[in-house]
N, CA, C and O atoms as CSV, one atom per row, in Angstrom:
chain,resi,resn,atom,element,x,y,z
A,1,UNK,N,N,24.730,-58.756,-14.535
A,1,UNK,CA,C,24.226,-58.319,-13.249
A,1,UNK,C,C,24.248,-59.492,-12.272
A,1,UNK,O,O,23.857,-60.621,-12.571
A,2,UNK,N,N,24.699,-59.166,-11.170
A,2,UNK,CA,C,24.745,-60.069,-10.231
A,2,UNK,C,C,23.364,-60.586,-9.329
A,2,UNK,O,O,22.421,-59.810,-9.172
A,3,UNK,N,N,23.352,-61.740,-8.855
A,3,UNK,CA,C,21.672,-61.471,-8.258
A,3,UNK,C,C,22.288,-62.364,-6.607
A,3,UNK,O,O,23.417,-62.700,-6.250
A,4,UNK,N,N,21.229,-62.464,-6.092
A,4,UNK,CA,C,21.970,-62.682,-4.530
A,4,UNK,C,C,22.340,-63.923,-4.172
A,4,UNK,O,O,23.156,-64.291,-3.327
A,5,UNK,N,N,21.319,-64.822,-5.257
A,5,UNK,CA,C,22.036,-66.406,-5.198
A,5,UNK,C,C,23.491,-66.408,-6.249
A,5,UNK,O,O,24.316,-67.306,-6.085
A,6,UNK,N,N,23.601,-65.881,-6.774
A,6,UNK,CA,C,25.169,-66.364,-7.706
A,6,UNK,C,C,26.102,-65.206,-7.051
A,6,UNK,O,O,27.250,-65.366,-7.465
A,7,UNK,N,N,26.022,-64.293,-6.327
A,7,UNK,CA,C,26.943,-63.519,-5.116
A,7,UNK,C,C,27.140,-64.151,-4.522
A,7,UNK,O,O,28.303,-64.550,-4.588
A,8,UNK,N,N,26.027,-64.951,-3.191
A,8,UNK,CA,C,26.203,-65.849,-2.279
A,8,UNK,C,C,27.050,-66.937,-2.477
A,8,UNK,O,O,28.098,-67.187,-1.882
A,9,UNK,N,N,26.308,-67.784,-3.684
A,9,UNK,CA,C,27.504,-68.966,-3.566
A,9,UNK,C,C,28.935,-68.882,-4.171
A,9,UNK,O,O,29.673,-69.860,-4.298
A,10,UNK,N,N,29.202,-67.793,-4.477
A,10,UNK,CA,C,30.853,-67.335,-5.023
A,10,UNK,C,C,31.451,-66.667,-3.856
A,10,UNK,O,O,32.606,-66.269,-4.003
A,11,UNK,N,N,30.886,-66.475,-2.744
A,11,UNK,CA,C,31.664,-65.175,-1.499
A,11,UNK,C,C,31.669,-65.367,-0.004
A,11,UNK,O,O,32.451,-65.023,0.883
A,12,UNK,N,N,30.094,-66.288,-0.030
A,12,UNK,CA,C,29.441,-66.642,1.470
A,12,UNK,C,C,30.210,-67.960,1.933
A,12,UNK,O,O,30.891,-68.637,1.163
A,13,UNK,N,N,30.044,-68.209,3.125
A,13,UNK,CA,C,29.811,-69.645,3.414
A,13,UNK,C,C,28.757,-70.222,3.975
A,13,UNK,O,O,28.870,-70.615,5.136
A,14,UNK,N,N,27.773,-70.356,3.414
A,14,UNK,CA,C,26.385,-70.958,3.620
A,14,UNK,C,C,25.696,-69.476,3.877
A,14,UNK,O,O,26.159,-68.337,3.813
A,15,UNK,N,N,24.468,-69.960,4.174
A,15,UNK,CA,C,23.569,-69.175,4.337
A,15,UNK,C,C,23.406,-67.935,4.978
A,15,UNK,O,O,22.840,-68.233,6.030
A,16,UNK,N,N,23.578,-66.664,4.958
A,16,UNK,CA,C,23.493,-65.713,5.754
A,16,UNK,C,C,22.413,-65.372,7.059
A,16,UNK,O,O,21.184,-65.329,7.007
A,17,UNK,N,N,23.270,-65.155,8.184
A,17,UNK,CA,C,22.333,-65.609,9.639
A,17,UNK,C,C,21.895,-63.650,9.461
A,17,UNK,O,O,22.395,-62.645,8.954
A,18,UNK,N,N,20.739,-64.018,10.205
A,18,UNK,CA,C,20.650,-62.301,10.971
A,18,UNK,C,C,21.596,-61.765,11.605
A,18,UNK,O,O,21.785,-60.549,11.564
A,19,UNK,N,N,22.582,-62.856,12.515
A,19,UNK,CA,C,23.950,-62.212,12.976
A,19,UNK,C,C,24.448,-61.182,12.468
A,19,UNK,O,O,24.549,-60.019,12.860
A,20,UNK,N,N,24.983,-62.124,10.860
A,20,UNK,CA,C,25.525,-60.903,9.880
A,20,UNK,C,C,24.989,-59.385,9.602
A,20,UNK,O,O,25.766,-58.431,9.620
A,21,UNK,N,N,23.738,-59.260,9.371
A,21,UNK,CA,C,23.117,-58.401,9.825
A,21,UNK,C,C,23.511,-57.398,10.784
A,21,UNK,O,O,24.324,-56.499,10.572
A,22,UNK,N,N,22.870,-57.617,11.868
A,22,UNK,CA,C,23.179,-56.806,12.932
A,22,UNK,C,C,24.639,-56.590,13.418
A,22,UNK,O,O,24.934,-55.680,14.193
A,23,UNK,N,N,25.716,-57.658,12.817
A,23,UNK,CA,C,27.034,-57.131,13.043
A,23,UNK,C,C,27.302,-55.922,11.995
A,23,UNK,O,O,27.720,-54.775,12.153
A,24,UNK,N,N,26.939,-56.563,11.008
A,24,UNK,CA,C,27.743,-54.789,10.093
A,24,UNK,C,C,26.521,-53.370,10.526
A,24,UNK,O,O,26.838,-52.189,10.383
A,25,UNK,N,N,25.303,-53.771,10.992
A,25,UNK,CA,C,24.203,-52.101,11.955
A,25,UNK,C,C,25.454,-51.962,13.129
A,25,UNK,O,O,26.164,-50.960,13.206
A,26,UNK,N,N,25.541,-52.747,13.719
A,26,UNK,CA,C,26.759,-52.045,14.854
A,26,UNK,C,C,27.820,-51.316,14.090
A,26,UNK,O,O,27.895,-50.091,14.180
A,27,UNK,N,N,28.916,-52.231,13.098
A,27,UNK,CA,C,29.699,-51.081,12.420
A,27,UNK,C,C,29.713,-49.775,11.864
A,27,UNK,O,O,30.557,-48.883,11.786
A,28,UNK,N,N,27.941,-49.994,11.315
A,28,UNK,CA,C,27.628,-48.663,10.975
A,28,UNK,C,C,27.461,-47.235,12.138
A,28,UNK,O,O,27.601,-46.022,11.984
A,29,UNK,N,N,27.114,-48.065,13.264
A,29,UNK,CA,C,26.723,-47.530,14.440
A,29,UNK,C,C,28.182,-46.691,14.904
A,29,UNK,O,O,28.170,-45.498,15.206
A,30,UNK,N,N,29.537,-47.619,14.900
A,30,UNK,CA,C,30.123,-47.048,15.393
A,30,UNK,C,C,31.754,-46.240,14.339
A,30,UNK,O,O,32.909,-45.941,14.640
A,31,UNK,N,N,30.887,-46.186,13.043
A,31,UNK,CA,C,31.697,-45.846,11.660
A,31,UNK,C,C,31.571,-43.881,12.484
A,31,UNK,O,O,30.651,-43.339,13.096
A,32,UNK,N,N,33.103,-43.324,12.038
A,32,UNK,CA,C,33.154,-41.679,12.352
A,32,UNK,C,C,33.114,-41.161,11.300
A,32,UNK,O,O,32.265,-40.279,11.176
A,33,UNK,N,N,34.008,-41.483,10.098
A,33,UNK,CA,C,34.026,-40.386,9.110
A,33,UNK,C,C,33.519,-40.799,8.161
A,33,UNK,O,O,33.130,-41.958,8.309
A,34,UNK,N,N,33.274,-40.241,6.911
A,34,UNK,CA,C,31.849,-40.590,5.625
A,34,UNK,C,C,32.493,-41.491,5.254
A,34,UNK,O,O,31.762,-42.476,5.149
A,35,UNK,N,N,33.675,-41.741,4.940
A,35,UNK,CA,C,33.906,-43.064,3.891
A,35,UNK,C,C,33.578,-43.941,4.507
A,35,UNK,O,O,33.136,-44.978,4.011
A,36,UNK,N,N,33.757,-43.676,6.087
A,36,UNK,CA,C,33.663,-45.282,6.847
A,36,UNK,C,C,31.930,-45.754,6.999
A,36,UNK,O,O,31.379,-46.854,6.958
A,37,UNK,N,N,31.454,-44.465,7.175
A,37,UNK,CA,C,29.795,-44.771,7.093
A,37,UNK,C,C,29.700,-45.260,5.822
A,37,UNK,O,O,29.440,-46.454,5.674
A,38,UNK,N,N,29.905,-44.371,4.643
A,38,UNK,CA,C,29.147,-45.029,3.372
A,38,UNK,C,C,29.930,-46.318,2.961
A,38,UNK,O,O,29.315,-46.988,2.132
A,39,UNK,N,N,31.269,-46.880,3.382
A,39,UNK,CA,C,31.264,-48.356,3.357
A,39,UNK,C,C,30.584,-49.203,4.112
A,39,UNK,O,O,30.238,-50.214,3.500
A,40,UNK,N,N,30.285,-49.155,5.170
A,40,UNK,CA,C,29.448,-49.565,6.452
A,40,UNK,C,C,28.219,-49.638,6.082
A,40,UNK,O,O,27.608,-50.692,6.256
A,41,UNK,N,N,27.529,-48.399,5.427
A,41,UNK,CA,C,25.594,-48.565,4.526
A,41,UNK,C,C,25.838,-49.759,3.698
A,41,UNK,O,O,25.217,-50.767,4.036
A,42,UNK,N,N,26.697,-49.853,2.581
A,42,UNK,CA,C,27.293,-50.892,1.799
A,42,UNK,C,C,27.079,-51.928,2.339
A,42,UNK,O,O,26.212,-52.741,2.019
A,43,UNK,N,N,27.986,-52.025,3.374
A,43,UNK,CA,C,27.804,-53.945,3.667
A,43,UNK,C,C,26.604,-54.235,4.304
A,43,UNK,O,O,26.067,-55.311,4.042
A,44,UNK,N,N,25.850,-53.120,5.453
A,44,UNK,CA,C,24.354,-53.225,5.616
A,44,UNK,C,C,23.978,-53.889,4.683
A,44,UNK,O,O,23.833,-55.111,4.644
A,45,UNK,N,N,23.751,-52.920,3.662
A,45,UNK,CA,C,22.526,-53.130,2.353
A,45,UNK,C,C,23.158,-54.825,1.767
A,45,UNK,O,O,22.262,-55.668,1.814
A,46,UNK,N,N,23.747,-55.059,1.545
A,46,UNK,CA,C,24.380,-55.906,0.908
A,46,UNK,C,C,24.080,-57.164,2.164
A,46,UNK,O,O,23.457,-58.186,1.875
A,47,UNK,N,N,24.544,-56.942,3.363
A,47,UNK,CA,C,23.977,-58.082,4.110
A,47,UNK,C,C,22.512,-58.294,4.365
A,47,UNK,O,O,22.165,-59.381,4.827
A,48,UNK,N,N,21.689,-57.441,4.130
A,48,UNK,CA,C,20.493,-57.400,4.257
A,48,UNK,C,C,19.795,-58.074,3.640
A,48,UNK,O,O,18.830,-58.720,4.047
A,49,UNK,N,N,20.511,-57.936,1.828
A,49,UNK,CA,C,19.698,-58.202,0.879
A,49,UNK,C,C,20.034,-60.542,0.852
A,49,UNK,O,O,19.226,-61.440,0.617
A,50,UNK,N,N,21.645,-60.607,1.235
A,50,UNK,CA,C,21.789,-61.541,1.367
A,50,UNK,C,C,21.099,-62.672,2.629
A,50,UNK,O,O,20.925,-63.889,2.562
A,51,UNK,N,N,20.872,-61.901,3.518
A,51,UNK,CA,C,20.027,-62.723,4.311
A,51,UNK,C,C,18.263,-62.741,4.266
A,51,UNK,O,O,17.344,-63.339,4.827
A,52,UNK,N,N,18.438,-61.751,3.290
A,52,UNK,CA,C,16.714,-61.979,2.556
A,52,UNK,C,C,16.954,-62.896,1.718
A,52,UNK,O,O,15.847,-63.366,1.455
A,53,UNK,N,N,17.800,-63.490,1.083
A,53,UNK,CA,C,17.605,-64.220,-0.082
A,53,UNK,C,C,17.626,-65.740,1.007
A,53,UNK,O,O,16.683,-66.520,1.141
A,54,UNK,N,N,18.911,-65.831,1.643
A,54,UNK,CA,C,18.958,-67.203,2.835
A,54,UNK,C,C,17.441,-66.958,3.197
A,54,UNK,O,O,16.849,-68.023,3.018
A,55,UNK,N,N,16.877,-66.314,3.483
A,55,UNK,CA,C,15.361,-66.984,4.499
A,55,UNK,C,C,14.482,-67.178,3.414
A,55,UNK,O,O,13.849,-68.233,3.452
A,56,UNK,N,N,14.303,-66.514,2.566
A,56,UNK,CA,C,13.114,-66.713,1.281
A,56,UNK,C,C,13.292,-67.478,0.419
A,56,UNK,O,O,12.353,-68.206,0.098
A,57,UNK,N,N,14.733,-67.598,-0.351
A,57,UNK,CA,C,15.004,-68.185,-1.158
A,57,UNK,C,C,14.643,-67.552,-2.495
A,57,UNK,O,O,14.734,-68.333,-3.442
A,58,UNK,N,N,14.319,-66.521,-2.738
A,58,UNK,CA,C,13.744,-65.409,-3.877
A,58,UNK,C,C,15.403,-65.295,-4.111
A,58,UNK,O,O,16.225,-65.165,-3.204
A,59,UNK,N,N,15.716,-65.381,-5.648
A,59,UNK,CA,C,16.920,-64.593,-6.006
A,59,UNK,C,C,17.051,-63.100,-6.675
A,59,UNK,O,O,17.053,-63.415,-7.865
A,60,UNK,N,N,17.119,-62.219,-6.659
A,60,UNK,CA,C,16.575,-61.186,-6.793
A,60,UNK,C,C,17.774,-60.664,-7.382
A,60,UNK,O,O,18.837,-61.143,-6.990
A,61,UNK,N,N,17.791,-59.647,-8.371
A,61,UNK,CA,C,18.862,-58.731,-8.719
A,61,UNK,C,C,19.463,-58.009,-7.276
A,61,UNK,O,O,18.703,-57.647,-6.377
A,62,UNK,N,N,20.974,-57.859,-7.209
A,62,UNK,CA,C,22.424,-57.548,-6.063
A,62,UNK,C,C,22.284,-56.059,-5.781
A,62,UNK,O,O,22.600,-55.384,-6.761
A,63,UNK,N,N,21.975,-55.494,-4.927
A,63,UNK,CA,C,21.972,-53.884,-6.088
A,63,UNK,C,C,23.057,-53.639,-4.708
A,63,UNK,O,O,22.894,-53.812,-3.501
A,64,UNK,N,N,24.533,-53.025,-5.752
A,64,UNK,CA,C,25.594,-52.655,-4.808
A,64,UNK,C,C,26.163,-51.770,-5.855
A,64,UNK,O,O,25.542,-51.564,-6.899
A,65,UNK,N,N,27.416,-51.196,-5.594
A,65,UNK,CA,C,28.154,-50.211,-6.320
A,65,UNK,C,C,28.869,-51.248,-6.590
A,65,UNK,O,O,28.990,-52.165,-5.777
A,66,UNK,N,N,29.705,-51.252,-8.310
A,66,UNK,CA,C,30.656,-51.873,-8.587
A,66,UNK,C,C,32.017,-51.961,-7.483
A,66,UNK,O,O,32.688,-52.989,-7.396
A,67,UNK,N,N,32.338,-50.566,-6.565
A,67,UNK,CA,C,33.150,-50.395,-5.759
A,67,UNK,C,C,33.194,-51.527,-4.916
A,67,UNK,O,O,34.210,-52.219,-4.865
A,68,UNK,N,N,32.238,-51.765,-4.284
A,68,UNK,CA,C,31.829,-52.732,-3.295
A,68,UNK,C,C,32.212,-54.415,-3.585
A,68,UNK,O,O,32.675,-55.382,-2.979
A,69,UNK,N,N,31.596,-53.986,-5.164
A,69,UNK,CA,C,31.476,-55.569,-5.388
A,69,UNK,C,C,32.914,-56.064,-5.604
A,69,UNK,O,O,33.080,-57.253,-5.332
A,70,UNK,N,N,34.183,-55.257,-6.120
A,70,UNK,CA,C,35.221,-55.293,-6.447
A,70,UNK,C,C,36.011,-55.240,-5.083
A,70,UNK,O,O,37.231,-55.361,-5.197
A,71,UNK,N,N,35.568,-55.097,-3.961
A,71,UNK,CA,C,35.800,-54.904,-2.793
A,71,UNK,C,C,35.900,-56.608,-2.561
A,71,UNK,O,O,36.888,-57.271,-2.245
A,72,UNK,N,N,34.739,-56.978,-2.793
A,72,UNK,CA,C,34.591,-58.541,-2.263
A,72,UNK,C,C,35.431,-59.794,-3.466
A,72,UNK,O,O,35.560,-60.980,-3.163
A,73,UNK,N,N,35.832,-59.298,-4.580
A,73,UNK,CA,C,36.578,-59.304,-5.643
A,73,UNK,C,C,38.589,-59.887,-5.288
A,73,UNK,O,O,39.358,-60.781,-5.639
A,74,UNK,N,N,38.583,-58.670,-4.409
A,74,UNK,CA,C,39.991,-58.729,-4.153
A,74,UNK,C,C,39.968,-59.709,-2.378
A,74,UNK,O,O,40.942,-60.362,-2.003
A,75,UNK,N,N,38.722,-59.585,-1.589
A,75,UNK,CA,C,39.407,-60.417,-0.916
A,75,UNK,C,C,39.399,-61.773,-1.532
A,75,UNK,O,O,40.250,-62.656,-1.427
A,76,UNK,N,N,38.528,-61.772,-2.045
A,76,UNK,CA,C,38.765,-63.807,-2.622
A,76,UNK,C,C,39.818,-63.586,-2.525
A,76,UNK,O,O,40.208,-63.736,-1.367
A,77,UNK,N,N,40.992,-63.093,-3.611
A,77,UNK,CA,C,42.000,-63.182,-4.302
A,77,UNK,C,C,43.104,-63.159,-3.205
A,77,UNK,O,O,44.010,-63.980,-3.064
A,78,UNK,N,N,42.927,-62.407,-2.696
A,78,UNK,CA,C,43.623,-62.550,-1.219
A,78,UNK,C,C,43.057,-64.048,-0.748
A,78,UNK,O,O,43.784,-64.909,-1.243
A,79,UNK,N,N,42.206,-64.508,-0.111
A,79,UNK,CA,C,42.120,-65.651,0.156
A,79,UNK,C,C,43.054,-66.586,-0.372
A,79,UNK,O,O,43.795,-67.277,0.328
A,80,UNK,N,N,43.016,-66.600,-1.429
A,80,UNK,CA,C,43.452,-67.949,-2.141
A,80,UNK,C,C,44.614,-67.554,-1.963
A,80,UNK,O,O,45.274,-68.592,-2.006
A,81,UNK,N,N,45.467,-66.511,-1.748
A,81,UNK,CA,C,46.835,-66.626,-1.619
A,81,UNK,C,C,47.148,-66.562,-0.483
A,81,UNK,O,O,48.367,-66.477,-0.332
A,82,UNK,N,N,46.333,-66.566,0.777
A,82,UNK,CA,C,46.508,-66.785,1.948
A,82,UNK,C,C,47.197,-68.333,1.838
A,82,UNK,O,O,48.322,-68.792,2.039
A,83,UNK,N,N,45.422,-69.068,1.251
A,83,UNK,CA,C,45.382,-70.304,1.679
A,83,UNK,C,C,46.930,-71.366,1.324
A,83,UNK,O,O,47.583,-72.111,2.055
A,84,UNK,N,N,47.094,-70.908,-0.406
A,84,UNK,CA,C,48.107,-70.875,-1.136
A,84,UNK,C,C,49.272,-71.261,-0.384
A,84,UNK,O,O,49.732,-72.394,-0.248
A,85,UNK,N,N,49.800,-69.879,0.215
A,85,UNK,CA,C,51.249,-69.954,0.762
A,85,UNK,C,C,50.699,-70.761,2.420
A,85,UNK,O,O,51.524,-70.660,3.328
A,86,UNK,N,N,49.695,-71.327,2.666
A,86,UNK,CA,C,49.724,-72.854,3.580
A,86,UNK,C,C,49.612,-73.745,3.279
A,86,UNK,O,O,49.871,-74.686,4.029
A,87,UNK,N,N,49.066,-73.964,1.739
A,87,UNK,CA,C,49.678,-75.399,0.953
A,87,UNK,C,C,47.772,-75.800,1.564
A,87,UNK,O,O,47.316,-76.833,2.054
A,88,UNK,N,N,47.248,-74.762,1.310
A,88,UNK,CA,C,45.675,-75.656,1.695
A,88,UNK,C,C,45.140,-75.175,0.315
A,88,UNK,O,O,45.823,-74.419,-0.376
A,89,UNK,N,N,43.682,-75.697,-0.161
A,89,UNK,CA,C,42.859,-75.490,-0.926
A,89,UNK,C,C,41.630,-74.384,-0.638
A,89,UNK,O,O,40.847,-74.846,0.191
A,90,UNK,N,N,41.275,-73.108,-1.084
A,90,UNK,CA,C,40.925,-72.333,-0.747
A,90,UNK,C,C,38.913,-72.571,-0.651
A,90,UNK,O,O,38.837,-72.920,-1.829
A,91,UNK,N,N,38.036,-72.604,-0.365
A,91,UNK,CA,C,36.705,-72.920,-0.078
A,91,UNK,C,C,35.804,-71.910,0.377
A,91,UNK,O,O,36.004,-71.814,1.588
A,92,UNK,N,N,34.827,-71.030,-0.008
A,92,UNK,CA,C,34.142,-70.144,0.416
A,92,UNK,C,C,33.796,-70.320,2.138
A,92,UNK,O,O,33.781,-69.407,2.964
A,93,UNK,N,N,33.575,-71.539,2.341
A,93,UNK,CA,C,32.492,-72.227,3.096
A,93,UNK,C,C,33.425,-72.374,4.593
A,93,UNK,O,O,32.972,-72.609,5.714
A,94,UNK,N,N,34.794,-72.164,4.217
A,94,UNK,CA,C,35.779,-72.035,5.323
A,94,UNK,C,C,35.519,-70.165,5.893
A,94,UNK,O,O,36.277,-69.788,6.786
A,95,UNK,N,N,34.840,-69.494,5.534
A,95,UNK,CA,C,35.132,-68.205,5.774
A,95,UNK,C,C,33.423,-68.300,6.807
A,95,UNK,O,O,32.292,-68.419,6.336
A,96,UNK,N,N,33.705,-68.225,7.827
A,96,UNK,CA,C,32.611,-68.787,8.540
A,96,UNK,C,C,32.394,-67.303,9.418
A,96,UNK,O,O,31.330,-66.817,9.802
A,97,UNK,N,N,33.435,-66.909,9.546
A,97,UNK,CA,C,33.270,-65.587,10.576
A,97,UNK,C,C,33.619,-64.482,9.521
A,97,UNK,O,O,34.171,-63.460,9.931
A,98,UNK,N,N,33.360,-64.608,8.314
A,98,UNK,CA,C,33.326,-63.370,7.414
A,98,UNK,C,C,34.533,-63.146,6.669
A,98,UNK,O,O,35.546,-63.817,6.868
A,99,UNK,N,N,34.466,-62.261,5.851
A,99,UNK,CA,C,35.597,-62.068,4.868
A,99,UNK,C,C,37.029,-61.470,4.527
A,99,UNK,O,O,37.927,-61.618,3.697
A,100,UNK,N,N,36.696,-60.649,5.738
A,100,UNK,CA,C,37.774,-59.649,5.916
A,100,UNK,C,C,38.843,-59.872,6.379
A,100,UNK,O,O,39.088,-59.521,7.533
A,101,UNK,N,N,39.933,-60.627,5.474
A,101,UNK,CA,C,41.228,-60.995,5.949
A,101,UNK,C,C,42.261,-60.288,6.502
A,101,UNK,O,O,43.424,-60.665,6.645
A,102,UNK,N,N,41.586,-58.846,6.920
A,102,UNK,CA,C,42.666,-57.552,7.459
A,102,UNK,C,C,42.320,-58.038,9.338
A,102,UNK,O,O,42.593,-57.598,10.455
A,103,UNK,N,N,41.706,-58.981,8.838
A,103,UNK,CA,C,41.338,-58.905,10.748
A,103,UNK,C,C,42.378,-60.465,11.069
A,103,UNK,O,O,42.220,-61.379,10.259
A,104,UNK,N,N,43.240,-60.651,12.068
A,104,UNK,CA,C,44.025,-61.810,11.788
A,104,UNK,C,C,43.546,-62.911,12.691
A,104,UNK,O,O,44.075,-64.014,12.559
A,105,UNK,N,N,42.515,-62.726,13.682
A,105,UNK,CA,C,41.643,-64.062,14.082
A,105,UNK,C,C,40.745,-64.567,13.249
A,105,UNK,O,O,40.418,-65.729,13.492
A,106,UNK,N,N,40.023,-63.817,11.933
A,106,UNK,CA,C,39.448,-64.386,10.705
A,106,UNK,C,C,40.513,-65.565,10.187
A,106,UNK,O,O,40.203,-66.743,10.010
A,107,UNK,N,N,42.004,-64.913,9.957
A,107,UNK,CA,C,42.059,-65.761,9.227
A,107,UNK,C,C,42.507,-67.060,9.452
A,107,UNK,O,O,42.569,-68.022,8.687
A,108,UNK,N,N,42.971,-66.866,11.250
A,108,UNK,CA,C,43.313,-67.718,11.893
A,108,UNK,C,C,41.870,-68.786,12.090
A,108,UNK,O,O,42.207,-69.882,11.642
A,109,UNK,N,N,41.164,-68.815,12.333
A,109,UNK,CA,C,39.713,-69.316,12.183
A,109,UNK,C,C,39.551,-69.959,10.593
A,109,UNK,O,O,39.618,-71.184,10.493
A,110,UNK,N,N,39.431,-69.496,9.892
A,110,UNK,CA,C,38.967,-69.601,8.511
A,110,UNK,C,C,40.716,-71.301,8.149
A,110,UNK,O,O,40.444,-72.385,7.634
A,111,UNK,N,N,41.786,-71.012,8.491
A,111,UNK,CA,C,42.755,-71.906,8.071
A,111,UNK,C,C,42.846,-73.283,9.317
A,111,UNK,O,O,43.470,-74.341,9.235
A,112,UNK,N,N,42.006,-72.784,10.381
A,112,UNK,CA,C,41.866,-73.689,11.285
A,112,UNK,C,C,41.328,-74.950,10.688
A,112,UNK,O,O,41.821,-76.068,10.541
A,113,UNK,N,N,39.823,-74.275,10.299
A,113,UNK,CA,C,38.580,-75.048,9.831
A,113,UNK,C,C,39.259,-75.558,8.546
A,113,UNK,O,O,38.878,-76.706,8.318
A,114,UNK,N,N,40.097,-75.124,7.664
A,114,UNK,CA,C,40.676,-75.574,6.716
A,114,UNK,C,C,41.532,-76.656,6.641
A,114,UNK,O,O,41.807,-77.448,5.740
A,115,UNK,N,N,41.804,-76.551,7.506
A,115,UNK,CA,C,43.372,-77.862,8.009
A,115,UNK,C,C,42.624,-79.021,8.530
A,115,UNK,O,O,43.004,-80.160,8.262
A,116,UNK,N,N,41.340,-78.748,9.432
A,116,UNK,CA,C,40.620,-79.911,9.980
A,116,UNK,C,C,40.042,-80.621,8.857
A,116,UNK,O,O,39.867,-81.825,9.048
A,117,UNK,N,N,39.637,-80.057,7.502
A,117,UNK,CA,C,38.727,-80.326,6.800
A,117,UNK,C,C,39.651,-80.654,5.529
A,117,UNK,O,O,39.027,-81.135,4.583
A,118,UNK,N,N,40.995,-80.482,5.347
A,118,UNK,CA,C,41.640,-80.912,4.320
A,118,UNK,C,C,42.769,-82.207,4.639
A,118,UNK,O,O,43.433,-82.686,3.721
């Protein structure tokens, strides 16, 4: 079982802000059809629980659907073969504006901070 400190430091880059938060309540806000809502509750709940753990420091059992978690699974894996085919070293802590490498100013951001820092 996963708990929110050994999620965090395998996925995050530092500490989860309230930002995160309230960015994935807007997605949910503006999700149309059920899959997109019930992925959207997902990363809610899941950012929620992670920025309870950043302010308290309580590590608490993850509670997500395996779906989800396998969700955050494959982008690593993607990551590293981003980083890979730029000849950089891949780092949680470079993913500063989030995870989702389908968005291409993430990843332009995320290899920026990478190149300055390698």
């Amino acid at each position: 079982m996963h708990t929110t400190g050994s999620f965090s430091a395998r996925h995050c880059a530092g500490a989860y802000r309230w930002a995160h938060v309230t960015s994935e309540l807007r997605e949910l806000a503006e999700a149309r059809s059920y899959s997109d809502i019930r992925e959207e509750f997902w990363d809610v709940l899941m950012a929620f629980q992670l920025w309870t753990f950043a302010v308290t420091g309580v590590d608490f059992p993850l509670v997500l659907t395996r779906r989800h978690h396998w969700k955050f699974e494959r982008r690593r894996s993607a990551w590293r073969r981003i980083f890979e085919s730029e000849g950089l070293v891949f780092r949680t802590r470079y993913l500063v504006n989030g995870s989702n490498h389908a968005k291409a100013w993430k990843v332009a951001a995320a290899l920026e901070l990478a190149r300055s820092d390698q």
